[in-house]
C-alpha positions in Angstrom: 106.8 112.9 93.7 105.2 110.0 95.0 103.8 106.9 92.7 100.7 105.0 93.5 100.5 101.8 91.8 100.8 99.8 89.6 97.0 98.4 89.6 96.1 96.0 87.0 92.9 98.2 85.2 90.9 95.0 85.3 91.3 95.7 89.4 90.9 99.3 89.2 87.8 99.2 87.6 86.6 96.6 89.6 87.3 99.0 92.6 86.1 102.0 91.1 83.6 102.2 94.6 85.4 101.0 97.0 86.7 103.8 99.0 90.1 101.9 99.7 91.2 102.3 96.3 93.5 104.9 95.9 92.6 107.0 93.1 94.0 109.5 90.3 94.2 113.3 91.9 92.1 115.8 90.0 95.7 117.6 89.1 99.4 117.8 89.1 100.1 113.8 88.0 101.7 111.6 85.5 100.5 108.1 84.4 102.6 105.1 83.0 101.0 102.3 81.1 102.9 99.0 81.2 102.4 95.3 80.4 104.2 94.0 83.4 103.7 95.1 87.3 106.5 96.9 88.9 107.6 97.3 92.5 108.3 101.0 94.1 108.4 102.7 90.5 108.2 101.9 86.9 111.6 100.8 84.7 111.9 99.6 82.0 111.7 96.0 83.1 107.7 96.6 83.3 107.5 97.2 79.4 106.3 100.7 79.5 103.5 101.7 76.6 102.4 104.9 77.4 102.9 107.9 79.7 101.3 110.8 79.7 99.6 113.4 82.0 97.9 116.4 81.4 97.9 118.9 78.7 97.4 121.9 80.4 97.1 123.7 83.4 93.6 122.4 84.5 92.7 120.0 87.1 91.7 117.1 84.3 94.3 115.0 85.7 91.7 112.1 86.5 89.3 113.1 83.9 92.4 112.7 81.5 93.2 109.1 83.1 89.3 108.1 82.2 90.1 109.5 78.4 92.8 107.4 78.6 90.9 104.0 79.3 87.7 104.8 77.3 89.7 105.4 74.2 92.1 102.0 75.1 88.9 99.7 75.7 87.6 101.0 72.2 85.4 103.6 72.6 86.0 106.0 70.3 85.4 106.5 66.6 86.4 106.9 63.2 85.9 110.8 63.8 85.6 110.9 67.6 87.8 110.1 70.8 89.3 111.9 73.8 93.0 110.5 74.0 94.8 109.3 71.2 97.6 107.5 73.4 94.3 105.2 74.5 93.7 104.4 71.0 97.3 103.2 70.4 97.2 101.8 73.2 93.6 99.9 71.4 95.8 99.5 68.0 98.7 97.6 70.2 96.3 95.5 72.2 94.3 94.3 68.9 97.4 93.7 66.9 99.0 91.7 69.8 95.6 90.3 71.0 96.5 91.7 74.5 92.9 92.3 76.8 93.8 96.3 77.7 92.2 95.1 80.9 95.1 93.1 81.9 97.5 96.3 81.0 98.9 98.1 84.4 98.4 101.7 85.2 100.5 103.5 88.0 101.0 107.4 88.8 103.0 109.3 90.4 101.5 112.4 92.5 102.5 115.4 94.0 104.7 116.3 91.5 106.9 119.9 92.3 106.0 120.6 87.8 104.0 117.8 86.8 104.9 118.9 83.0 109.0 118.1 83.8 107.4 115.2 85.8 106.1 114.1 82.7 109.6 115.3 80.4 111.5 113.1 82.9 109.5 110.2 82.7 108.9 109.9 78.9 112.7 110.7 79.0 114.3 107.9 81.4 111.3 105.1 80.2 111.5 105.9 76.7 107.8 104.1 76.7 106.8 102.1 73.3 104.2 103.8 72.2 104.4 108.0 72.5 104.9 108.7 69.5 106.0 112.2 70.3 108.0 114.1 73.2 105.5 115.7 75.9 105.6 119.5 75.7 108.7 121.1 77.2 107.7 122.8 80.6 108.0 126.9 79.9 109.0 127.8 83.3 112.2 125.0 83.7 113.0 124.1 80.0 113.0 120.3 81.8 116.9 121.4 81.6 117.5 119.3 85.2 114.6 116.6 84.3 116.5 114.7 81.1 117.6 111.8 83.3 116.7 112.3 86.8 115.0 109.8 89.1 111.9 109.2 88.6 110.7 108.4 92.3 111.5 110.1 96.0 108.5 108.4 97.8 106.5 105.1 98.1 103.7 103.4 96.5 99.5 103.3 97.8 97.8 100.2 98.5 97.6 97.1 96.1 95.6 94.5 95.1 
């Protein structure tokens, strides 16, 4: 597993054309949410809000990211919206007058299960505002993912 990040979103969006700028893959990845930067990997030092990934077996990895920040920057309605961690993640920022712009978004990539990826993460960062535990994976029971380390490679570039 290897994590890209943390870029604040006001600089990922910023970015969004510049072919530097690393990028969410189309599959196999798990996102963190946090109000403070990080260095390497995310702790709990970097006041996780949200992780999350995928919730299936379809390459909407980076179409789930862009659920993610529609839905946090308010775009969504009473009846409609694509990711209900992004409207907590609206909910928090209102209540706490927090700009979700100046929010940090990491991944980590090339996960071996990106579902125990995700089990492991949620697990070790225990992040404020999933509300409930990521689906277990079917094939490993995330049995060996409880508490393991969340990192075994580096970061991409940074603003």
């Amino acid at each position: 597993m290897k994590w890209v990040g943390p870029y604040r979103l006001r600089h990922l969006l910023e970015n969004s054309v510049n072919d530097k700028q690393p990028w969410p893959p189309e599959h196999n990845g798990v996102y963190v949410i946090s109000q403070k930067e990080w260095t390497e990997l995310p702790t709990a030092d970097c006041l996780p809000l949200y992780a999350g990934g995928t919730t299936g077996k379809s390459a909407r990895f980076c179409t789930r990211v862009g659920d993610l920040i529609a839905d946090m920057l308010g775009f969504f309605g009473k009846e409609t919206g694509h990711h209900s961690g992004g409207q907590h993640l609206y909910d928090f920022c209102e209540k706490y007058q927090i700009n979700p712009l100046d929010l940090f978004l990491g991944w980590a990539e090339q996960c071996s299960c990106f579902r125990c990826a995700e089990t492991s993460i949620v697990n070790n960062l225990a992040p404020r505002l999933n509300r409930k535990a990521p689906p277990q994976c079917p094939k490993h029971k995330a049995k060996d993912y409880k508490k393991k380390p969340l990192t075994t490679a580096s970061r991409g570039t940074r603003e």
